[in-house]
C-alpha positions in Angstrom: 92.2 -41.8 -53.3 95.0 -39.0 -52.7 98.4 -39.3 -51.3 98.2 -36.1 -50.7 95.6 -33.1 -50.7 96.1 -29.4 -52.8 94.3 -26.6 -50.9 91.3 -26.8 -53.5 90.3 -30.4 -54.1 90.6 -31.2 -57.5 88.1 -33.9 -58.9 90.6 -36.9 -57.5 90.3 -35.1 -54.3 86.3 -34.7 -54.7 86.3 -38.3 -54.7 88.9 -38.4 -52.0 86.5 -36.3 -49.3 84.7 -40.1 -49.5 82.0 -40.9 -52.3 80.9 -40.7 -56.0 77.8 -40.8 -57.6 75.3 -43.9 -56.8 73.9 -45.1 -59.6 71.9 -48.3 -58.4 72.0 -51.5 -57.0 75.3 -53.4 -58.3 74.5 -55.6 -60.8 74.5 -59.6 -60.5 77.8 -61.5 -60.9 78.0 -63.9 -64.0 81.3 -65.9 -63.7 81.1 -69.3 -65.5 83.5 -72.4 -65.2 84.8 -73.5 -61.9 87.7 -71.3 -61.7 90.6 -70.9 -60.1 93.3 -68.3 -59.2 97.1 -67.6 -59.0 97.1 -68.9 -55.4 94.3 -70.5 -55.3 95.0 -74.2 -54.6 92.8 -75.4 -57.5 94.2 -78.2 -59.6 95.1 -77.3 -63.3 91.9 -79.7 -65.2 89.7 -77.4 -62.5 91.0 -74.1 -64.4 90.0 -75.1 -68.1 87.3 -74.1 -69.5 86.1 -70.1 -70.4 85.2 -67.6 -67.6 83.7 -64.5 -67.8 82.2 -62.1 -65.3 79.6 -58.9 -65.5 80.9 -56.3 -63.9 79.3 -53.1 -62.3 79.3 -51.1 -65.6 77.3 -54.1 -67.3 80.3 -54.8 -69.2 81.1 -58.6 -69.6 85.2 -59.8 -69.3 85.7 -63.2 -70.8 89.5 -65.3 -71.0 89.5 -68.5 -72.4 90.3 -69.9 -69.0 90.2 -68.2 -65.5 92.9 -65.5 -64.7 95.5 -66.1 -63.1 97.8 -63.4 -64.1 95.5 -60.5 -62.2 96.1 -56.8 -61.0 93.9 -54.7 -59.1 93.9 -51.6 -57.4 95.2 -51.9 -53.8 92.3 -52.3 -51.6 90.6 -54.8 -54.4 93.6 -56.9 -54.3 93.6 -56.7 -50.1 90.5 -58.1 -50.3 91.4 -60.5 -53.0 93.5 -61.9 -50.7 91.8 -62.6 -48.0 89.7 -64.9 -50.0 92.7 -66.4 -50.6 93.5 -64.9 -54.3 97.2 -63.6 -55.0 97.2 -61.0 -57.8 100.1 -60.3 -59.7 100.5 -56.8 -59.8 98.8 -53.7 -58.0 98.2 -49.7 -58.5 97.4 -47.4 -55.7 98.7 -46.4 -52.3 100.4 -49.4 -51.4 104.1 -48.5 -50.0 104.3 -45.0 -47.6 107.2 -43.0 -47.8 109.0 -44.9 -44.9 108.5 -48.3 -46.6 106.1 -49.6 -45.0 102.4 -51.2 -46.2 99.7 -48.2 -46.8 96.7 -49.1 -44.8 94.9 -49.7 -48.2 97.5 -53.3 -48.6 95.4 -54.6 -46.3 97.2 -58.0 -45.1 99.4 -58.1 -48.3 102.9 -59.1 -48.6 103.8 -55.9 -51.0 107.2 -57.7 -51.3 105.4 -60.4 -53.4 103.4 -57.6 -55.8 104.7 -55.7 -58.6 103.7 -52.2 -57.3 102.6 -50.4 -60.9 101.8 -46.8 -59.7 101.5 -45.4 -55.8 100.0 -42.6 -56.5 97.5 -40.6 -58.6 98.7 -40.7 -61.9 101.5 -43.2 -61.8 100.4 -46.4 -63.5 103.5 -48.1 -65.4 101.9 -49.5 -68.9 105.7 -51.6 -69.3 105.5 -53.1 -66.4 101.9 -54.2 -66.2 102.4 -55.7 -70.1 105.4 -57.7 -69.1 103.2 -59.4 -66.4 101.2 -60.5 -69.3 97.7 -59.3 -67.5 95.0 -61.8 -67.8 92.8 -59.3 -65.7 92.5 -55.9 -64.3 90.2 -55.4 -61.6 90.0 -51.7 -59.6 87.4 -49.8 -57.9 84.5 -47.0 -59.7 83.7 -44.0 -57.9 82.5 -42.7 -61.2 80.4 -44.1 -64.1 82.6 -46.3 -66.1 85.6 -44.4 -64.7 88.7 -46.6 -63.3 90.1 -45.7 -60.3 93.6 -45.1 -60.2 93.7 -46.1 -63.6 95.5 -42.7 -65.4 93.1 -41.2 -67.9 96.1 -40.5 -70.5 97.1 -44.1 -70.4 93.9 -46.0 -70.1 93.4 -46.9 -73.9 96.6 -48.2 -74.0 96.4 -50.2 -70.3 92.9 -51.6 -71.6 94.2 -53.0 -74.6 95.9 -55.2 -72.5 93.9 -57.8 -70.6 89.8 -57.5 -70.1 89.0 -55.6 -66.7 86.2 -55.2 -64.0 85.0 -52.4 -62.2 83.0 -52.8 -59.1 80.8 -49.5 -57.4 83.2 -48.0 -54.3 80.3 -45.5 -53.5 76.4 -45.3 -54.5 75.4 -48.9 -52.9 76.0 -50.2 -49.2 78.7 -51.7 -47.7 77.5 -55.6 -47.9 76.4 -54.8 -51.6 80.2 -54.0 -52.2 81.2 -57.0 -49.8 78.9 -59.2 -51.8 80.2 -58.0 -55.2 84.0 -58.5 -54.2 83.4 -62.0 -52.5 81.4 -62.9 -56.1 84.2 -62.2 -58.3 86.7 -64.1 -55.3 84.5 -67.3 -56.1 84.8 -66.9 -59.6 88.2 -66.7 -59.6 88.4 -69.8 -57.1 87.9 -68.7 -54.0 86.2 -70.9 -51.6 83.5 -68.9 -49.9 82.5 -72.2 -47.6 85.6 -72.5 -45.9 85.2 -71.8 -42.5 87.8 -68.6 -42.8 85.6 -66.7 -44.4 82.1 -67.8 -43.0 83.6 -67.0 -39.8 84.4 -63.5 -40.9 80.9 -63.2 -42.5 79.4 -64.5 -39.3 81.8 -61.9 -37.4 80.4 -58.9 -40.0 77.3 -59.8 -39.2 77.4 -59.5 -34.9 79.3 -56.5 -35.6 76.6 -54.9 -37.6 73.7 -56.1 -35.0 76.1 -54.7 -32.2 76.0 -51.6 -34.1 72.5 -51.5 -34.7 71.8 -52.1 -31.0 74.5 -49.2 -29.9 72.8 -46.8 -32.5 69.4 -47.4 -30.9 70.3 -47.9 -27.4 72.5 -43.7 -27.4 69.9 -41.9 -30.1 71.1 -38.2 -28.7 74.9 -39.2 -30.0 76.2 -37.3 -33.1 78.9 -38.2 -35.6 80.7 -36.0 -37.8 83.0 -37.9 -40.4 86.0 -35.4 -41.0 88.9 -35.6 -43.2 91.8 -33.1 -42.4 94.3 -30.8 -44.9 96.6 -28.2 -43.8 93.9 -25.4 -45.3 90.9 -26.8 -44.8 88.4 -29.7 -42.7 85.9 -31.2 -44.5 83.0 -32.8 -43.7 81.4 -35.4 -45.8 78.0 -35.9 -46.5 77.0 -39.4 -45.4 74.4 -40.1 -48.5 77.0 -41.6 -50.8 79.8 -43.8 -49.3 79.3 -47.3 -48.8 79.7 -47.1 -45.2 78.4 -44.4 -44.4 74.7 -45.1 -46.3 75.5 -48.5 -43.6 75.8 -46.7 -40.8 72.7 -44.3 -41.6 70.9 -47.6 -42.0 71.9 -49.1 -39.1 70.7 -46.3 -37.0 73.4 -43.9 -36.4 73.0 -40.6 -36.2 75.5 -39.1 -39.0 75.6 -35.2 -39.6 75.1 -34.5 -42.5 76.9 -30.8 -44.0 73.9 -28.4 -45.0 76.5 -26.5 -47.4 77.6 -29.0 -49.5 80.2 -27.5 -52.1 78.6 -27.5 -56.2 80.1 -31.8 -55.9 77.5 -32.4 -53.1 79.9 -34.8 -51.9 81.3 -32.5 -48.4 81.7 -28.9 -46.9 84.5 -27.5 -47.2 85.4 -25.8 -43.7 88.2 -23.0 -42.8 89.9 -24.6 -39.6 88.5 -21.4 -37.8 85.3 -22.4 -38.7 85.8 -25.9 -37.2 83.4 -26.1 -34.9 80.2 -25.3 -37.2 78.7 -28.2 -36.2 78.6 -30.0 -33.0 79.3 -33.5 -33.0 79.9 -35.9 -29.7 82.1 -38.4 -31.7 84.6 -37.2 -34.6 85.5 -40.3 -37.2 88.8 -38.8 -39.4 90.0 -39.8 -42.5 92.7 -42.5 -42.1 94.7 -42.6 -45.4 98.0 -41.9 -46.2 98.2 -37.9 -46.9 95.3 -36.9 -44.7 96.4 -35.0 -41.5 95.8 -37.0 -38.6 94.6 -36.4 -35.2 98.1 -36.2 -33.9 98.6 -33.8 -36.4 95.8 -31.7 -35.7 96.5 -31.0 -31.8 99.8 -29.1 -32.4 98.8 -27.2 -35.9 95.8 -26.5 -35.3 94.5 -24.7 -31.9 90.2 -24.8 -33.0 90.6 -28.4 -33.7 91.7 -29.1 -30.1 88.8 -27.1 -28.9 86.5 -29.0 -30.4 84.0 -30.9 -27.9 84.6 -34.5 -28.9 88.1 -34.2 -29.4 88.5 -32.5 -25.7 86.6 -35.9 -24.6 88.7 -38.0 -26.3 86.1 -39.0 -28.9 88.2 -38.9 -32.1 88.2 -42.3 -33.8 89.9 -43.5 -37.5 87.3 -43.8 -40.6 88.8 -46.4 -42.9 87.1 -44.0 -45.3 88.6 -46.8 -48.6 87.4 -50.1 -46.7 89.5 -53.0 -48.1 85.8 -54.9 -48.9 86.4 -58.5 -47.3 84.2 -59.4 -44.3 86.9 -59.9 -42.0 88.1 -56.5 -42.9 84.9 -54.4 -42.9 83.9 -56.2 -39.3 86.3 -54.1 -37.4 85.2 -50.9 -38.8 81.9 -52.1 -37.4 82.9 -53.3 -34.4 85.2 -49.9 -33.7 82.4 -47.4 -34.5 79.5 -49.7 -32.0 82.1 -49.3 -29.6 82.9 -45.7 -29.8 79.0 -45.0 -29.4 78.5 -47.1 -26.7 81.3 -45.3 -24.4 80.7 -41.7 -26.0 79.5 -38.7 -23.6 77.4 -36.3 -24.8 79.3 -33.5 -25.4 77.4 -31.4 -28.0 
């Protein structure tokens, strides 16, 4: 996803308005061995042995033993971690301009990670080869396309170590918890432990609570906007892993009847902000998207707009770091915001 956005997405910010093509259910996990991880805890005779795991393209990685030399794409390794796996290395918004830990880092110590690229394009092959790579693991937004993995230097970066690529768009939002939490436990994370059956357990009320807020307020409308100095956009709800989960839970998303020739969002003029009426207003919450804050002193038809007069404006964590304790809160937020909303369109 973008640091920042050009006037005219280009296909990084296609991707960036939030989804890519679906293409299926993700496919089973196959990880062999009882493996381990940097950080894992396991004892050394419990990470012998080969490992190997399908990934969403169908394509199998195999080490003789389990990685424990691992980067991943920021959000992956977020969620990595809070199944208790410490990669190595990262790529991907992980530092903002003032220093501090993008909102894609998730709960990680960016100190304690070799930060490879930060943004689109910036991937340093040197310093990923002197962490001698056992695994790369990123998102796919795309067919067999690596997310923030630079198409000029990804011959060279593949060479390196096997990788996995796991579907950021085209399934739901458990299917994309499920696959992240399978390649966790095949790299030695304990999915038992009461950490993270709590946060399943906690994913789970969230999504009834939800469900029950959805059906209990059926006349309240959601856009989902992201914000650039030119234009608003609003995305289509058909293709983003949380989005397709809040359709199926019963919310009522609107979706853009002039999709541009991506079909992933409409592209709005911010005079032509108020095309469609919404009650609640979820923005874009990355790094290099305007935010609401933003938006009430640049831009005089975003204040006018209904839900934002009411006070219904709420994030979209629209690149969910997929662990269950993370994606819960996103829930949680959202079942909230419905069940307090006004009509107001």
């Amino acid at each position: 996803m973008p640091n920042a956005r050009a006037p005219r997405l280009t296909r990084r910010g296609v991707l960036a308005a939030g989804g890519a093509l679906g293409l299926g259910v993700a496919l089973a996990a196959c990880g062999k061995g009882d493996a381990t991880s940097s950080g894992s805890g396991k004892d050394s005779a419990k990470n012998a042995g080969p490992w190997s795991f399908e990934d969403d393209r169908g394509t199998t990685a195999e080490t003789k033993a389990v990685p424990r030399n691992v980067v991943a794409f920021t959000g992956t390794a977020a969620a990595l971690y809070d199944y208790g796996i410490q990669v190595k290395g990262v790529f991907g918004p992980t530092r903002t301009p003032e220093g501090k830990p993008d909102v894609q880092a998730g709960d990680l110590d960016i100190s304690k990670v070799e930060i490879l690229g930060n943004v689109w394009g910036e991937f340093n092959v040197e310093k990923y080869a002197a962490l001698a790579p056992e695994l790369l693991v990123t998102d796919m937004w795309d067919k067999n396309a690596l997310w923030y993995v630079p198409d000029q230097s990804k011959d060279k970066i593949l060479k390196l170590a096997p990788s996995v690529a796991l579907w950021a768009a085209g399934v739901n939002m458990p299917a994309a918890l499920a696959r992240r939490a399978q390649l966790a436990e095949s790299l030695g994370a304990d999915l038992t432990s009461q950490k993270v059956t709590d946060a399943k357990a906690r994913f789970e009320k969230a999504a009834e609570r939800l469900r029950r807020a959805a059906k209990a307020n059926p006349g309240i409308k959601v856009l989902i906007g992201s914000g650039s100095a030119d234009l608003f956009y609003v995305s289509t709800p058909d293709r983003p892993t949380d989005l397709k989960y809040f359709k199926e839970l019963g919310v009522d998303i609107i979706t853009p009847s002039k999709l541009d020739a991506t079909g992933w969002f409409e592209e709005l003029s911010w005079e032509n902000a108020a095309t469609y009426e919404a009650d609640i207003i979820m923005m874009d919450n990355r790094t290099g998207t305007l935010q609401p804050a933003d938006l009430d002193t640049s831009k005089p038809t975003w204040a006018k707009l209904p839900a934002v007069k009411a006070g219904q404006v709420i994030p979209r964590v629209t690149e969910p770091v997929y662990s269950y304790a993370k994606c819960a809160p996103i829930l949680e937020d959202l079942a909230k915001a419905i069940e307090n909303a006004k009509k107001v369109s």
